[in-house]
N, C-alpha and C positions, 0 to 999 in steps of 0.2 A: 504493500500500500504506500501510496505518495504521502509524505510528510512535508509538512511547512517548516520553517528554519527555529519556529518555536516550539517542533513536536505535536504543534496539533492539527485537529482533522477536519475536514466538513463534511458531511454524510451528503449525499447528492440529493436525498429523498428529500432532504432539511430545505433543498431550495426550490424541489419542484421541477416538472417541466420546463415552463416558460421562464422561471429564475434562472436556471441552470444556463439556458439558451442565453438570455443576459448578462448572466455573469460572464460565459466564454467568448460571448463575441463583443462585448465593451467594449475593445482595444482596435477593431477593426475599423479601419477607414479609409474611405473608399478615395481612388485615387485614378480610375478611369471614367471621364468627362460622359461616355458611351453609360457606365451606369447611372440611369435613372433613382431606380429605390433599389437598395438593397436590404438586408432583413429587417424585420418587423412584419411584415402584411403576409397575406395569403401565398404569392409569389412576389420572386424580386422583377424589377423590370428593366428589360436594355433597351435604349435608343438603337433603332433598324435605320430609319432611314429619314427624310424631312416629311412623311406623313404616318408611319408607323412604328411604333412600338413592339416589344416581342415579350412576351412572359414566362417566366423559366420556375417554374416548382416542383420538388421532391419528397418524397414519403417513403418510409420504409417500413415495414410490416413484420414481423417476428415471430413464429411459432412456440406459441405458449406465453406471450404476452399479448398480441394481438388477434391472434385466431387460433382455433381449438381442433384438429382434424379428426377428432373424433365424432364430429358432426357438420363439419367444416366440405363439404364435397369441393375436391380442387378444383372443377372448373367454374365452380360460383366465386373461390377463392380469387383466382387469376382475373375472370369480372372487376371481382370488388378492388382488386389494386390497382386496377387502370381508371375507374368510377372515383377514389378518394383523393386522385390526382387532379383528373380534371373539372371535381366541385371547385378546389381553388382555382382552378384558369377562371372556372364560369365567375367567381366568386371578384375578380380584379374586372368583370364587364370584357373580357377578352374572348377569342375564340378558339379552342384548344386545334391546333393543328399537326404535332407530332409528339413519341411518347419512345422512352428508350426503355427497355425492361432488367434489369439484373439479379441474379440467383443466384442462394448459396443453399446446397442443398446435401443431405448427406446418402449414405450409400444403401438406408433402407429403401428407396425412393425407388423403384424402376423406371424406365424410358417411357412404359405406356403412363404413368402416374403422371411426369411432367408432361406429356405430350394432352392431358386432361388439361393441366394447367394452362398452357396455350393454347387451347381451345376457347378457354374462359377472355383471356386476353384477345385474341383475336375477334371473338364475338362481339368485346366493346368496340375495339380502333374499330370494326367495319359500321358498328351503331353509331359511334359517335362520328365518323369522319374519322379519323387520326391514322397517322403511318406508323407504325413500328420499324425504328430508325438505328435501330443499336442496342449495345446493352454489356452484360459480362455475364461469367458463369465460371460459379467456383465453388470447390466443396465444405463441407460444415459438418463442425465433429459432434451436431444437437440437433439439426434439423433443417426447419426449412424459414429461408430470409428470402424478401420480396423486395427487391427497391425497383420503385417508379420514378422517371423522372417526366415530364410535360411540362411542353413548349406548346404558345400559343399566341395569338398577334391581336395587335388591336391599336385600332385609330389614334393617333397622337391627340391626347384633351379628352380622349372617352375612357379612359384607364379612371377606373374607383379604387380608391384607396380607403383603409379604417379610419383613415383622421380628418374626414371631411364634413364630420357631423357639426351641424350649428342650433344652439340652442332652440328649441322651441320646433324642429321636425320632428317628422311625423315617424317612431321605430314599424316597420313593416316587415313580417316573414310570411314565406313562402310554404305551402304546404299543409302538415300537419307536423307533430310533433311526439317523439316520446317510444314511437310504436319498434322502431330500431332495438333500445333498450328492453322492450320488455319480450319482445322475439328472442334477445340473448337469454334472459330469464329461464324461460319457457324450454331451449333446448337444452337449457344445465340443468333442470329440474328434470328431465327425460333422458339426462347423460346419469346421474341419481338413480334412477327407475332400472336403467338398462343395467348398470352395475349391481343393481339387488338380483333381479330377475331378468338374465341373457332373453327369456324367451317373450318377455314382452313387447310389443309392438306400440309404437308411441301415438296419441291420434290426435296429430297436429290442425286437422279440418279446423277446428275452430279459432285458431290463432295462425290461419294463413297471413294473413295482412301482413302482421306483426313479423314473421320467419321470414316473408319476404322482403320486408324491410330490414332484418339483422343481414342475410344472406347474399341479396341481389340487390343491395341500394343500388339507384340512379341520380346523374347526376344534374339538375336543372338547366341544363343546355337551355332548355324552350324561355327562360325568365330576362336573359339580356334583349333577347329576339321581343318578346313583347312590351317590355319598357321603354325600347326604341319604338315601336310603334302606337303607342302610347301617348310619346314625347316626353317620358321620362327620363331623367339622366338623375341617379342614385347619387346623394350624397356622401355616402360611405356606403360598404359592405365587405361581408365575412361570410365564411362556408360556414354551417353548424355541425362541428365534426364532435367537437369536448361539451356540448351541452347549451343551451340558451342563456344561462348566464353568465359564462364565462365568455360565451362570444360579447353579449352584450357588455359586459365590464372593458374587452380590447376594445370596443368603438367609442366605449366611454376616455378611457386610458390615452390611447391613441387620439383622439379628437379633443381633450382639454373640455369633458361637459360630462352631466350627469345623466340618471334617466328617473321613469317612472313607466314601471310598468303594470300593465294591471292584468293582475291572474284571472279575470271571467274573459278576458280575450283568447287566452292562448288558446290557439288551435288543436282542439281533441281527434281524434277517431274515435266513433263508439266501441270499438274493440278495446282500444287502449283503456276506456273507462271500464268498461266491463272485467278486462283483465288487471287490471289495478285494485279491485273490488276482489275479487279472487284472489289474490297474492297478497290483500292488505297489505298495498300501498298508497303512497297520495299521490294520484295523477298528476300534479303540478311541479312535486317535485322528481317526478320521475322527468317532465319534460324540461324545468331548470338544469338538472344535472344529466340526464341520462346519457346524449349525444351520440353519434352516427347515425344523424338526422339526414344529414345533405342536402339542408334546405339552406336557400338564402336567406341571409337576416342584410334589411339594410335599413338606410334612413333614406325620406324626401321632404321637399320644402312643402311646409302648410300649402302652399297654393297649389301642387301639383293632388291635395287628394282627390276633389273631382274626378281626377283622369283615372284613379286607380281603386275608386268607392266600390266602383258594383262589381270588380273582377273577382270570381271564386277562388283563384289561385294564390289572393293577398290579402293577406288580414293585417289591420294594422293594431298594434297591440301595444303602443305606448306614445311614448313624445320623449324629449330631449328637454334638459333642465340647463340650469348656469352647474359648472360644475361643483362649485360651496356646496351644492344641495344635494351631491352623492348619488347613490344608484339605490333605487327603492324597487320593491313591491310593494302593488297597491292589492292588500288582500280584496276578497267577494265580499268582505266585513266594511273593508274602507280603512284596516291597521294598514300605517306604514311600516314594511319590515324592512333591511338592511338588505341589499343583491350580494352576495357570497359566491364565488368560483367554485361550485363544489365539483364542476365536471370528472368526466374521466381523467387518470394522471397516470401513466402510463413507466413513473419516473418514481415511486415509492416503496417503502418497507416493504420488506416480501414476508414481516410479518404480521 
């Protein structure tokens, strides 16, 4: 273990995902004129050319931190890791256009196993549009490692960024929420079941929704395309990958302003409520924290809600405060309570 010059230590888990990230990349400064933004936001961005921009983001996925293959079918897996890439393109107002894939995999794994895996990938780049551009492949003495990279372009001035929220817009997401999370639920609870009794059969019918939301998320391709036709241009926005409140605290954080949000907006599925009810949980805070939603969360100016009132696709579900006044929930009671990052953390105690 690394030691400091006084012996002592910092435990990684102490800082967290997004601390850790800060901590390590403090000292970096950017120094080519070609980069636009670099980290902070969804992707970083490079200056292409005098009308375009180009957007570059990565994700990498881990076997037994991030997915479970004991219920995990690898070509839904190979999907989901082309899918979690390009919600951030969608998420900067960009168009994803190519995706490099790399693999580290170990020797329990046969050929036809990975060849499921690139099935699932492949099935996205042809959905989404994207080329499969490159990549590496190397072995691993644990398992199986996913890394995505996607590139994606977009109009120089139309690129959204976390820090453009201004007091007094309007918080708007996409979707529903929550239902990602409790599909994970559902198939640990049947990983449980199979482990008592091999000869059990799991009868997932009633929480289709939900398992298709943990297993085959998509990614909102369709939400840039309708906000330009709209005549919307987002203030800020963020993918919902680590939970609703932890995005909403980045756009807080990043933009210099607070919020208010109010929990009878957020967007349910009845499955979600009915399976929340069943599992005695709180619906609201499954959808605060739960995350691998892959919905857009953004802001727009008061004057743009007309345009986006009657659409099914967007619920608006808060406003933007001065930032003195912090990140609240507004309960169904009318309590203000405190916004807490409780999302997923993917960076702690593994006890």
């Amino acid at each position: 273990m690394f030691e400091n010059k006084d012996n002592s230590t910092t435990s990684i888990a102490s800082l967290g995902e997004f601390g850790l990230i800060d901590h390590l990349t403090k000292n970096f400064k950017i120094k080519q004129k070609s980069t636009v933004k670099g980290i902070g936001d969804d992707a970083a961005v490079i200056a292409c050319n005098s009308k375009n921009e180009i957007v570059i983001t990565t994700d990498l996925l881990l076997e037994g931190v991030h997915f479970d293959l004991s219920y995990v079918p690898l070509k839904h897996l190979g999907y989901k890791s082309v899918i979690v890439n390009l919600s951030d393109v969608y998420a900067m107002n960009a168009e994803p256009t190519q995706i490099t894939v790399s693999i580290a995999v170990s020797n329990r794994f046969p050929v036809e196993a990975l060849e499921e895996l690139y099935a699932g990938i492949t099935a996205a780049a042809k959905i989404y549009n994207v080329d499969v551009v490159g990549g590496d492949t190397t072995s691993s003495t644990t398992g199986l490692l996913i890394s995505v990279t996607a590139l994606g372009t977009v109009k120089k001035g139309e690129t959204v960024y976390r820090s453009g929220a201004k007091e007094n817009d309007l918080l708007v997401v996409t979707g529903d929420l929550g239902a990602a999370y409790l599909g994970l639920q559902v198939l640990e609870r049947e990983k449980e079941v199979f482990k008592v009794n091999p000869n059990s059969q799991p009868d997932l019918e009633p929480y289709t929704y939900l398992v298709e939301r943990q297993l085959k998320p998509e990614a909102r391709k369709d939400i840039p395309n309708l906000l330009n036709e709209l005549g919307v241009k987002p203030t800020a926005m963020i993918d919902i990958s680590d939970g609703l409140s932890s995005e909403i605290i980045h756009i807080c954080k990043h933009s210099k302003v607070g919020c208010n949000l109010f929990e009878d907006k957020i967007p349910l599925d009845p499955q979600v409520i009915t399976t929340c009810e069943e599992f005695n949980l709180d619906s609201t805070t499954i959808a605060l924290s739960g995350g691998e939603d892959y919905e857009l969360l953004f802001t727009i100016s008061t004057e743009d809600y007309p345009k986006i009132k009657a659409n099914p696709h967007l619920t608006v579900i808060g406003h933007m405060t001065h930032e003195n006044e912090g990140t609240h929930l507004i309960s169904r009671a009318g309590t203000k309570i405190p916004l807490i990052a409780r999302g997923w953390n993917p960076i702690k105690d593994s006890e």
